[in-house]
MOPAC internal coordinates of N, CA, C and O (Angstrom, degrees):
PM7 1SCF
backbone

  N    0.0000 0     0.00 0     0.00 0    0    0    0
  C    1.4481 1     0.00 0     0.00 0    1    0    0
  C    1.5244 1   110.73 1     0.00 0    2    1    0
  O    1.2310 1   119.58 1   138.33 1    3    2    1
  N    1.5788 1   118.41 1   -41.67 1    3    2    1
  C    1.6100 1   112.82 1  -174.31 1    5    3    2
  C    1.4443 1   100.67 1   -75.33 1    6    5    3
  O    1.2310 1   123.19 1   127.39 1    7    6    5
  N    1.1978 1   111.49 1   -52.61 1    7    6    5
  C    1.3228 1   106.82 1  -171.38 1    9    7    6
  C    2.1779 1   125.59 1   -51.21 1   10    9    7
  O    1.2310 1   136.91 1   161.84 1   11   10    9
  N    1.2513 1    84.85 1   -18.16 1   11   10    9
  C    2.0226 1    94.84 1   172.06 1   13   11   10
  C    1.6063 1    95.33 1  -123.21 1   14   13   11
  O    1.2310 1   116.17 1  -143.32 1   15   14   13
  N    1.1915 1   124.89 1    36.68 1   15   14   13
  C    1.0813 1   135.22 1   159.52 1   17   15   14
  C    2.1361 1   115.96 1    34.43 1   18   17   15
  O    1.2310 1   131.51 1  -145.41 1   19   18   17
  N    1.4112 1    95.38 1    34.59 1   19   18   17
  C    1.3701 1   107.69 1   153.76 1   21   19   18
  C    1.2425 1   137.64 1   -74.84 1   22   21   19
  O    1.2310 1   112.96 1   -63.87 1   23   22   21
  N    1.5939 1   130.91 1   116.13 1   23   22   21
  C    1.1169 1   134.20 1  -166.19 1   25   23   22
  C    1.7247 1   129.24 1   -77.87 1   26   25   23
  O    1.2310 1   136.74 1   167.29 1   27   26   25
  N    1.5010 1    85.19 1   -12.71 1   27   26   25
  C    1.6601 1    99.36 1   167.37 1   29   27   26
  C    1.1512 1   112.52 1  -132.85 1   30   29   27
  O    1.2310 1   125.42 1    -1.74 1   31   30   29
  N    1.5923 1   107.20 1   178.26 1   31   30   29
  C    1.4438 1   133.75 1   154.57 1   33   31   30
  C    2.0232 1   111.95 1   -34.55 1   34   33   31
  O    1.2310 1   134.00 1    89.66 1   35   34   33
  N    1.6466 1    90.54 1   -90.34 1   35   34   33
  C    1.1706 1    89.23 1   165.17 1   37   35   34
  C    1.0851 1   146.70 1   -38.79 1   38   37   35
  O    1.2310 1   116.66 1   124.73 1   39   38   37
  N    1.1728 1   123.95 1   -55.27 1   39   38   37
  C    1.8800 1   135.92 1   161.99 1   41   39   38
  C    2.0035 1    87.56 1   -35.41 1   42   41   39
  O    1.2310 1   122.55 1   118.19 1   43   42   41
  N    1.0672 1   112.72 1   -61.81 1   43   42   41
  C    1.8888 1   106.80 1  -160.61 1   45   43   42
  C    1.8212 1    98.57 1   -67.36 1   46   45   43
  O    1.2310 1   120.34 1   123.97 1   47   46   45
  N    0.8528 1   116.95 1   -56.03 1   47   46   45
  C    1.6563 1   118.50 1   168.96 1   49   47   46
  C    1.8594 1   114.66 1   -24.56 1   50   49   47
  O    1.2310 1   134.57 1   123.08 1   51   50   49
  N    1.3430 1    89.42 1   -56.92 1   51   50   49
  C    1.9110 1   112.86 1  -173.05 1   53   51   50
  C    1.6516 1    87.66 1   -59.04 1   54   53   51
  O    1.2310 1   112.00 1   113.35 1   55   54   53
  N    1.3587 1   132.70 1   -66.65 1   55   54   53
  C    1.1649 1   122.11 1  -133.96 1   57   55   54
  C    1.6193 1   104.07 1  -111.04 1   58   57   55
  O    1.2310 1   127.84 1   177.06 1   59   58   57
  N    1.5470 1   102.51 1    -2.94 1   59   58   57
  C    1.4997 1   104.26 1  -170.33 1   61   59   58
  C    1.7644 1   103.71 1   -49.86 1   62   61   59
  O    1.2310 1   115.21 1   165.94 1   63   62   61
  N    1.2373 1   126.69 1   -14.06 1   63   62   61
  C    1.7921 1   105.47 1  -154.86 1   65   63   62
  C    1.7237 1    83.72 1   -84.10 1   66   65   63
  O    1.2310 1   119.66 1   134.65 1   67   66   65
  N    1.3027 1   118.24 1   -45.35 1   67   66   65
  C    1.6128 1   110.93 1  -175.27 1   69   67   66
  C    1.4667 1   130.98 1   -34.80 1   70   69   67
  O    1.2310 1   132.63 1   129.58 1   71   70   69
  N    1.8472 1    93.20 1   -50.42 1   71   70   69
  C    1.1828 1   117.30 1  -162.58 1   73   71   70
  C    2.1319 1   107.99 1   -63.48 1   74   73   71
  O    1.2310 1   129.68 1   138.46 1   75   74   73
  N    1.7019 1    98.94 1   -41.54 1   75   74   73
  C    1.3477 1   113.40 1   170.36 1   77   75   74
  C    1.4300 1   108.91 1   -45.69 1   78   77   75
  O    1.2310 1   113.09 1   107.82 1   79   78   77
  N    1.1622 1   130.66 1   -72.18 1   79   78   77
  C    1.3715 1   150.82 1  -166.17 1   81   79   78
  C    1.7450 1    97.59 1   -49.22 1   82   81   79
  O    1.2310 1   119.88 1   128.76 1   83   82   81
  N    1.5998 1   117.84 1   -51.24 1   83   82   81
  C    1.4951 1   121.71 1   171.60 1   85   83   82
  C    1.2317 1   104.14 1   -58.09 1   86   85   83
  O    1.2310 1   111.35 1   113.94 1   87   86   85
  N    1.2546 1   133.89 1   -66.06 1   87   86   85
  C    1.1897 1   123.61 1  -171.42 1   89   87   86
  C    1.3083 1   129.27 1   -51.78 1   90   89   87
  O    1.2310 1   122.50 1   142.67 1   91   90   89
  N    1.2834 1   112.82 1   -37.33 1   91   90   89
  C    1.5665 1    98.71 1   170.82 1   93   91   90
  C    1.4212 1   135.86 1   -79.47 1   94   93   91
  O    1.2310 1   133.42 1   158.54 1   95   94   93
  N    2.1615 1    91.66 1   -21.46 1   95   94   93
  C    1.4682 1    93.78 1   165.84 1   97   95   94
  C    1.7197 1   113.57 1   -49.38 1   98   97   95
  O    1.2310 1   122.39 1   126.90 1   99   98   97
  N    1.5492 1   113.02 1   -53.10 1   99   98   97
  C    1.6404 1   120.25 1  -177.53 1  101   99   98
  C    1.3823 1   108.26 1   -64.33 1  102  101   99
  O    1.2310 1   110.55 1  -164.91 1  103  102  101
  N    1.2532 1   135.37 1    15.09 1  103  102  101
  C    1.3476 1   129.38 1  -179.83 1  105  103  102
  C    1.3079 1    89.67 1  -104.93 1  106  105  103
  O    1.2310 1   113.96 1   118.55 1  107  106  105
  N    1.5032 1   129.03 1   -61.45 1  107  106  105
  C    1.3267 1   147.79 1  -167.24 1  109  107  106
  C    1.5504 1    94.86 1   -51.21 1  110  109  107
  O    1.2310 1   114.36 1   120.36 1  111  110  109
  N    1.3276 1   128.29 1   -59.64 1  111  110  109
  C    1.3657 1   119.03 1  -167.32 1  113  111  110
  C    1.3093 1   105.33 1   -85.46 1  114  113  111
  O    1.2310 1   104.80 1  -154.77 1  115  114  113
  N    1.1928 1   145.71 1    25.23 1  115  114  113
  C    1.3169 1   149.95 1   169.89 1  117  115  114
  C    1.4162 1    99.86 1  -119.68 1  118  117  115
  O    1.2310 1   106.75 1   153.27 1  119  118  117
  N    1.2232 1   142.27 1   -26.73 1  119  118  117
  C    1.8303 1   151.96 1   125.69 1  121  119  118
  C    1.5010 1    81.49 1    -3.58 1  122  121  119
  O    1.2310 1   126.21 1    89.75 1  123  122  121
  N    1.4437 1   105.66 1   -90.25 1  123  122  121
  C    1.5101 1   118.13 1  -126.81 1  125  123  122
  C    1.6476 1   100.59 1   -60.41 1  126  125  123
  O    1.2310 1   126.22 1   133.59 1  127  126  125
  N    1.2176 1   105.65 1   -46.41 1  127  126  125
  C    1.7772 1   121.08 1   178.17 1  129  127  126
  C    1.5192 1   112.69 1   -47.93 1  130  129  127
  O    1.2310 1   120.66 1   157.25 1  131  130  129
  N    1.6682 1   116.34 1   -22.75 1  131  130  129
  C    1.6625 1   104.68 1  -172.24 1  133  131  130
  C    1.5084 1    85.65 1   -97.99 1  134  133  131
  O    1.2310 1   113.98 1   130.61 1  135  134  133
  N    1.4596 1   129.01 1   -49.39 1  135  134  133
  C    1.2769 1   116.59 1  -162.34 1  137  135  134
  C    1.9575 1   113.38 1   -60.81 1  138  137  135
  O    1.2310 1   128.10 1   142.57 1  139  138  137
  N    1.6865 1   102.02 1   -37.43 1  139  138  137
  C    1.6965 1    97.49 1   162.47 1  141  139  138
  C    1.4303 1   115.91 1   -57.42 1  142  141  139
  O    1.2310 1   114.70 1   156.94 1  143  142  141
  N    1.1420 1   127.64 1   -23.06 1  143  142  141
  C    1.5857 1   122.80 1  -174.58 1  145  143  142
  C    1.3610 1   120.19 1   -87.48 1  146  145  143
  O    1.2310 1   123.25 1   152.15 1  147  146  145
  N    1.7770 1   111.37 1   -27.85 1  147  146  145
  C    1.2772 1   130.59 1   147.09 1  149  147  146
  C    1.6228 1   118.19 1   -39.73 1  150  149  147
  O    1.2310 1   127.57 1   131.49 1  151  150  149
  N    1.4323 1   103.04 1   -48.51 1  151  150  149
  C    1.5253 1   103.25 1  -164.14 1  153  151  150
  C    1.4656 1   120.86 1   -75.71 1  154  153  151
  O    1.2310 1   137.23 1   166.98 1  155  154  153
  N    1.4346 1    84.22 1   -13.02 1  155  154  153
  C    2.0854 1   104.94 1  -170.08 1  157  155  154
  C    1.0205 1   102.55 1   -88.99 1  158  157  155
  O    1.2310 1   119.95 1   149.60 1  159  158  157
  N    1.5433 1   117.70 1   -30.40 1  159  158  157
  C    2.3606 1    99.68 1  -167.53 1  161  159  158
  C    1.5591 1   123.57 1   -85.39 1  162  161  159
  O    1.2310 1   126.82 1   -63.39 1  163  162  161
  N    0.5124 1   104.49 1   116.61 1  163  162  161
  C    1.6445 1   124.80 1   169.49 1  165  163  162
  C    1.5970 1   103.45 1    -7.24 1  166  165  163
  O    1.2310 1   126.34 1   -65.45 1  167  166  165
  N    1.1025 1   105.42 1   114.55 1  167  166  165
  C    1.7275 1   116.46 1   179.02 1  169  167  166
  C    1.5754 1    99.57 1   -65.54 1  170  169  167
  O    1.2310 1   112.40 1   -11.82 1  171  170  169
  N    1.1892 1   131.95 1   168.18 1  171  170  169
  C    1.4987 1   148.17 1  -163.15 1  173  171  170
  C    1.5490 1   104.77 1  -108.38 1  174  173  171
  O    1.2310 1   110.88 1   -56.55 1  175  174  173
  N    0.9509 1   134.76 1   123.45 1  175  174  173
  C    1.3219 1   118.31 1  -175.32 1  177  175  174
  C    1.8323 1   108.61 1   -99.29 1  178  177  175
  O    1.2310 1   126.35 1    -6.87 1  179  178  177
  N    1.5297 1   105.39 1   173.13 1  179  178  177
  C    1.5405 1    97.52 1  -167.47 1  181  179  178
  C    1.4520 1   117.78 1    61.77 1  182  181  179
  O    1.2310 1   120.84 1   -20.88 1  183  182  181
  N    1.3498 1   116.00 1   159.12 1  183  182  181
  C    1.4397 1   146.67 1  -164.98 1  185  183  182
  C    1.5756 1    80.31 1   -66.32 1  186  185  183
  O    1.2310 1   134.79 1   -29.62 1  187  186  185
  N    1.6433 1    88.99 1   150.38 1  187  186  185
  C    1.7483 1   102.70 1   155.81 1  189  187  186
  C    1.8952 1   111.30 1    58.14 1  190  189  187
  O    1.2310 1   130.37 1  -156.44 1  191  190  189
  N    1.3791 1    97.60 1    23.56 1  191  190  189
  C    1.8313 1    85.45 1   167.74 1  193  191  190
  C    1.7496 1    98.91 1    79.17 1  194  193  191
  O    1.2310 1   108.61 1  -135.91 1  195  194  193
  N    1.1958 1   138.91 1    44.09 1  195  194  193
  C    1.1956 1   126.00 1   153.74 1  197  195  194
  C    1.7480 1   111.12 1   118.77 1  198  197  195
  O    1.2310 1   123.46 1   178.11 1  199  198  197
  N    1.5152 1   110.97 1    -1.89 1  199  198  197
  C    1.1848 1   113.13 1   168.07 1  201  199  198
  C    1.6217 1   120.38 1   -85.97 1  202  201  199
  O    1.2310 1   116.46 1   -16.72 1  203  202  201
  N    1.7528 1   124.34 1   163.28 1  203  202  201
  C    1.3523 1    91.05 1  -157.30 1  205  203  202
  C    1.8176 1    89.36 1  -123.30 1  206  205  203
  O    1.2310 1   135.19 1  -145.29 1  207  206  205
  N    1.2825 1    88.21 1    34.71 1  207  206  205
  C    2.1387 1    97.54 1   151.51 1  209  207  206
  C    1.3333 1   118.48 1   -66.75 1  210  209  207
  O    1.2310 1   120.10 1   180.00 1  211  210  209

């Protein structure tokens, strides 16, 4: 309800099916943003995360 800035119960009831459908779109594109940020950082070199065994 705070977050779509509904002041009631009802009002969040009425509009909840939208709000679902938004949310996962913004989940999905917040997906894509960690796995691109994943793809960009600099691998660790050496055994074990940065050791040079």
């Amino acid at each position: 309800m705070t977050r779509l800035g509904q002041s009631s119960t009802r009002a969040a009831l009425i509009y909840q099916h939208g709000s679902r459908k938004r949310e996962r779109e913004i989940a999905n594109g917040i997906d894509v943003m960690i796995v691109d940020a994943l793809k960009r950082r600099p691998r660790p070199k050496g055994h074990a995360g940065g050791t040079d065994g």
